[in-house]
N, C-alpha and C positions, 0 to 999 in steps of 0.2 A: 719532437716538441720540447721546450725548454720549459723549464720549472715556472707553475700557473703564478700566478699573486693575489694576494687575499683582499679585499677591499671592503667598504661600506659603501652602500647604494642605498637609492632612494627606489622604493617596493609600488612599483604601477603606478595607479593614480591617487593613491594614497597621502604620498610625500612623503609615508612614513619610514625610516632606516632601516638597513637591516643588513647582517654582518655575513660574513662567510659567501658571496658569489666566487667566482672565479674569474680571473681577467688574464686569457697570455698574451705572451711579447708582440704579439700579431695585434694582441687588439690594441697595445700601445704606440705599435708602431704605424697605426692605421690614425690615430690621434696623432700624432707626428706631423704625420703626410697632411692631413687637414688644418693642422694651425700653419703649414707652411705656405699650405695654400691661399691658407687666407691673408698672410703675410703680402705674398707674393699681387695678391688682389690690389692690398692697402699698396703695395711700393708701384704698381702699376694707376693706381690713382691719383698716386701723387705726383707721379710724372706727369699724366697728362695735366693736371692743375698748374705742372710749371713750364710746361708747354705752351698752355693757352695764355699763360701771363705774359711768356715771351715772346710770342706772335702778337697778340694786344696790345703791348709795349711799343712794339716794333711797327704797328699799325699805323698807331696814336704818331709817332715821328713820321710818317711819309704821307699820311693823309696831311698833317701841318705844314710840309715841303712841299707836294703837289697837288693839293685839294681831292677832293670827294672821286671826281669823276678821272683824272688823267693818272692813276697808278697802276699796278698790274700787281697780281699776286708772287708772279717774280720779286718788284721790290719789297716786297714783306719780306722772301725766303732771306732776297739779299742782308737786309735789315739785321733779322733777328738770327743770320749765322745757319740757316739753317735751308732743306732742300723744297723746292715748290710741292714734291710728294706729300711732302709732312704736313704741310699748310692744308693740303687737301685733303689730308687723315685727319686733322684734329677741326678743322672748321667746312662747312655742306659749299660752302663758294663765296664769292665774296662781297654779297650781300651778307650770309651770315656773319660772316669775320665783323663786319663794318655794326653791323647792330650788337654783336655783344662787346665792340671797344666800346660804345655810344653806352650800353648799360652798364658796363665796367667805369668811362669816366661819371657818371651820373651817379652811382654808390660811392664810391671815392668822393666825389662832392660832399656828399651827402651824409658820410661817414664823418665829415672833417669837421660839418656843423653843427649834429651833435655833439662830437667831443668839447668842442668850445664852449657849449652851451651848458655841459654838464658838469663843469667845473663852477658854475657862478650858481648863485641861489637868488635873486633879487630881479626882477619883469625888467628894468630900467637896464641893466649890467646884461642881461640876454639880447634883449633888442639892439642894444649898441655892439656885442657881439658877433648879433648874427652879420650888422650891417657890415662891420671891419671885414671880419672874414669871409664875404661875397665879393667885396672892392678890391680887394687884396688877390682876388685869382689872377688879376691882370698883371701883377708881379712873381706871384709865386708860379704859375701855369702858362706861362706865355701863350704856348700855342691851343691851350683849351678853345679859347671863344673862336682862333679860329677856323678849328675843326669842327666848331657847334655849327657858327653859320652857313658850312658847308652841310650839314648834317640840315640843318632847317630847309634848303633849299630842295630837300628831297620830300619834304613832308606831304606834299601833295601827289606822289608818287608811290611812296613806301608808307601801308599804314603799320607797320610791325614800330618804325622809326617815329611815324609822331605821336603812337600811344606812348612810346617811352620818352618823350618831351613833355606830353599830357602831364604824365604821372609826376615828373622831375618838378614841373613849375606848380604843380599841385602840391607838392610835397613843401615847397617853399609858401604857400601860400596858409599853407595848414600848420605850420614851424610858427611863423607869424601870427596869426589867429591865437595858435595857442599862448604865445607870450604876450599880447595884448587882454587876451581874458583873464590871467593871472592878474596883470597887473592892474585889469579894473578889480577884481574881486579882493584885492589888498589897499585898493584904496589909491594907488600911485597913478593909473593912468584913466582918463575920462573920454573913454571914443564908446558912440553909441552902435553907430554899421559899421561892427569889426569885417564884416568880410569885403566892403569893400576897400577899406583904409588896408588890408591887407594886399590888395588887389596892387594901391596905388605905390604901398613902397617897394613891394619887387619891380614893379616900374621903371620906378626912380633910380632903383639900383641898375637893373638891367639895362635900361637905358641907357646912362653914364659910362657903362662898361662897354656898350657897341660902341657910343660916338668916338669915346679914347681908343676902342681897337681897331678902326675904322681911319681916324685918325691921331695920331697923338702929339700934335703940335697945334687939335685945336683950343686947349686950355690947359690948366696946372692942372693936374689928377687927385695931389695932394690936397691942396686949395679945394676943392672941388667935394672931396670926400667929406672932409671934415663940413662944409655946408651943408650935402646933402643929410648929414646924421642928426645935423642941428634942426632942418627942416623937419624929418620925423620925430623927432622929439617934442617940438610945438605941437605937432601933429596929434599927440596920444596924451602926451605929458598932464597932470593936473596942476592948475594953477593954483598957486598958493597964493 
């Protein structure tokens, strides 16, 4: 045995201190082995984290190439570089693959409206916010809306898929509520049934955003946007 070491510990359930135990090399090297292990835990976590982002990633592109029903978990593996095995270790099959891209793009949405919104202080500067930054996925996300409406046409099918639609267009309808109650309680906007004037500008936005993904030679977008934000703003706005 090699030379003990002196330390200070904390004495039962006391908490209290107390000097002179003895600790050998063994029992530090047993604290070694345990932090390494739990090293080892944390770097295997975080593999899988970049695993599933890479197969989601990799989803997200082949679902918007071949829609909802005509892919294979082959084009995933092809996709993201990687073997159909792994596809099969890190996701149960591929329904589940397809509901956590669906819950992956829905937070990434949802992440993005927040942050716009939480740089502004003023109900009138949120609202117009939220509205840009909705209208705008059809530039910045091309293939979003459509891999959504291939995801909607499963909802009567898959209920795992439209409680997470539920939630999503709840989430937007409640983002809205909330900046129309600010802005009555400040005085700036006058809508008495906030929930459904909430109801009607996801509508409006959402709407807007299938007819142009649907088609996009049926009107200007730009044209179009800038109306629709005018129109919600008549909508809530207080007249002076």
């Amino acid at each position: 045995m090699g030379r003990s070491q002196r330390c200070f510990c904390r004495s039962g359930n006391t908490g209290a201190w107390r000097g002179g135990c003895d600790r050998s090399p063994r029992y530090y090297n047993q604290l070694k082995e345990e932090f390494a292990e739990t090293m080892n835990e944390r770097n295997r976590n975080d593999l899988l984290n970049i695993r599933r982002a890479q197969l989601t990633a990799a989803a997200y592109k082949v679902v918007a190439q071949k829609g909802y029903n005509d892919f294979t978990i082959k084009d995933i593996a092809l996709e993201a570089g990687l073997s159909t095995g792994l596809v099969h270790y890190y996701f149960k099959n591929k329904e589940d693959l397809l509901f956590k891209l669906l819950k992956e793009m829905n937070a990434k949405l949802r992440d993005n409206l927040k942050k716009a919104l939480s740089e502004l202080s003023e109900p009138k500067d949120k609202l117009m916010a939220f509205c840009e930054e909705a209208l705008a996925l059809v530039d910045k996300e091309k293939a979003y809306f459509y891999v959504l409406i291939d995801f909607w046409a499963q909802i009567n099918h898959d209920t795992k898929i439209r409680q997470a639609n539920i939630k999503l267009f709840q989430s937007y309808r409640d983002e809205i509520a909330a900046i129309i109650h600010e802005g009555t309680a400040k005085g700036v906007f006058t809508v008495e049934d906030v929930k459904p004037t909430s109801v009607i500008i996801i509508a409006l936005i959402q709407g807007t955003i299938i007819q142009y993904a649907i088609d996009h030679d049926a009107f200007d977008y730009g044209e179009i946007k800038a109306k629709i934000k005018e129109q919600i703003l008549c909508k809530v706005i207080k007249e002076k």
